[in-house]
N, C-alpha and C positions, 0 to 999 in steps of 0.2 A: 425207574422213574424219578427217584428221588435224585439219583445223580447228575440227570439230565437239568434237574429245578437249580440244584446247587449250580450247575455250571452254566446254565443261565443267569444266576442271580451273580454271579463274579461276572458275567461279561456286564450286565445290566450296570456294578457299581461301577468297573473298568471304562463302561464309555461315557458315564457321571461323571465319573475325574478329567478324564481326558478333556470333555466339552469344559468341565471349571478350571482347566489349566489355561487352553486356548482362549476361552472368554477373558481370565486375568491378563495371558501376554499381549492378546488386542489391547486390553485398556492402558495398559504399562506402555505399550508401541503409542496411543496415539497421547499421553500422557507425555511420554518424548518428542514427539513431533509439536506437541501444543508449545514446546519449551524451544523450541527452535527459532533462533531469530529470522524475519520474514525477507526474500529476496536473497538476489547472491552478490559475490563478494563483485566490487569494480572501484575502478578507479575515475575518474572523472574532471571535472573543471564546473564551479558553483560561478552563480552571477558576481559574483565578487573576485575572479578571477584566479580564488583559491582554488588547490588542489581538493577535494572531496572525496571518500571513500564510505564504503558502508559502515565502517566503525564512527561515521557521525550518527545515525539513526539508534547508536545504542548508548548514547550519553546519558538523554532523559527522556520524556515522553515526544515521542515526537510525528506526526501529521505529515502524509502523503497524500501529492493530487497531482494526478498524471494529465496532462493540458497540452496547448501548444497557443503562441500568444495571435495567430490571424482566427483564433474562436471567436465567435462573432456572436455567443452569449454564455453558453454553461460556464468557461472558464473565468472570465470577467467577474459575473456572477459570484461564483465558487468562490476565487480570490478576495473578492471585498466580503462577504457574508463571512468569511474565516477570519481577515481581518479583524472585524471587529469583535466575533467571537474570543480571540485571541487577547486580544484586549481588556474583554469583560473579566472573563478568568485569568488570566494571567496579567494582570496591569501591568507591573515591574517587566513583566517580557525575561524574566528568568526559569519559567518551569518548564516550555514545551521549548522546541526546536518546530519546524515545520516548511517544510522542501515541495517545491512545484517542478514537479521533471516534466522535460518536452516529449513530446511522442513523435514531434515533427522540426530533430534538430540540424538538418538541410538549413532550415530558413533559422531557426531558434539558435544563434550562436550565445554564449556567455554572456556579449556585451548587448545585444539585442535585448535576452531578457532581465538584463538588471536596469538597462532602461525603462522597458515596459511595468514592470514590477514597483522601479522608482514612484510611479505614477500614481499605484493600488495600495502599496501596504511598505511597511516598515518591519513586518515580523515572518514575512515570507521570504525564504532562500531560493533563484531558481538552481536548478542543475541542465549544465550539456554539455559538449565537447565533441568531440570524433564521432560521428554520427552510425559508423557503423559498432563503436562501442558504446554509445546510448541506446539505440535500441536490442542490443543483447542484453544492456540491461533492463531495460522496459520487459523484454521475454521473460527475462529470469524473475521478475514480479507476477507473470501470469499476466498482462495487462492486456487488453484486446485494444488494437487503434489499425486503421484501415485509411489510408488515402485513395480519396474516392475526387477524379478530375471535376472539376465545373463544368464543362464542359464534354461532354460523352465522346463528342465527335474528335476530341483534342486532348487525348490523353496526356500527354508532353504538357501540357497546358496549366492554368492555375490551379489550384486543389484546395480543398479540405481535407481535415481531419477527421473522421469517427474515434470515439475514444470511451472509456469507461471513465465515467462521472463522479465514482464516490470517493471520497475523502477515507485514506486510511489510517487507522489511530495503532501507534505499536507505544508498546510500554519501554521503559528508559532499560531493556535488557535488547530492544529489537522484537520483540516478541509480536504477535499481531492478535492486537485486542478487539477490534471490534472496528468497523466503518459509519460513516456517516451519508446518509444517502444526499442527493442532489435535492433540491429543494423541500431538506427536512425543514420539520418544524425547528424554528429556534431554540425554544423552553428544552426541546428533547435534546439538541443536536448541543447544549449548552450546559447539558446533563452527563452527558455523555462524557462531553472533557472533562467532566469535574471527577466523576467515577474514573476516571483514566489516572488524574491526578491521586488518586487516594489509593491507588494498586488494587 
């Protein structure tokens, strides 16, 4: 009996450890993934007709909002409310970076939205280019956006966009800090960059 207790009691500690091994390399795994810059590698064409690459998201802090410019309110919206958020905290326009990719770059070329953009903000970059290599990059963000016709009966026909709405905040390594939702509060959403700003 005693031998069976002792050899219970070794498996008892044996599956102790094992469970405190597994629970450490889970937190170590997601410890490394937290450190992982957000999105994959591409290449691209910014509203300014520069060349663009994901090593611009990891300069400084910098602000993602995935749009398309026939949005007929969240994106308009978005853009001017970031504008001036951008503003408040960063006056100078030296600490964040902050990029509007299209989800709908068929119609959204470069010169289209640095037009449109012209119009909203001074501190917003858009990005597009080759349309079948922006939305691989949209995919490689996880980003949902669905072209749904105007017209049911006319598929071929004009469209919309469905698209995910929140603004995303990555730290000046790429990292992905935190989002800001679609018609947050201000005081929060102006909190938020600041806490971005101080790491």
């Amino acid at each position: 009996m005693k031998t069976f207790r002792r050899v219970l009691w070794a498996a008892v500690v044996i599956i102790c450890a094992m469970i405190a091994w597994l629970v450490y390399e889970i937190g170590r795994t997601n410890e490394k993934m937290m450190n992982v810059p957000f999105g994959p590698k591409f290449a691209l064409t910014d509203s300014n007709g520069a060349e663009i690459t994901e090593a611009a998201f990891r300069e400084k802090p910098t602000l993602l909002f995935f749009g398309f410019t026939h949005c007929p309110e969240v994106c308009p919206t978005t853009l001017y409310e970031l504008n001036g958020l951008l503003h408040e905290v960063d006056p100078d326009g030296d600490k964040f970076d902050a990029y509007w990719i299209t989800v709908d770059p068929e119609r959204d070329t470069p010169e289209i939205m640095h037009r449109y953009l012209s119009n909203v903000t001074d501190r917003i970059v858009g990005v597009s280019g080759d349309p079948e290599k922006v939305l691989k990059m949209v995919d490689g963000f996880g980003i949902y956006y669905e072209k749904v016709p105007l017209d049911p009966n006319d598929p071929d026909g004009d469209y919309t966009m469905n698209h995910n709405a929140a603004v995303f905040m990555l730290d000046d390594g790429g990292v992905l800090d935190g989002t800001i939702a679609y018609d947050e509060d201000p005081e929060v959403a102006r909190k938020k960059l600041e806490n971005l700003l101080k790491g």
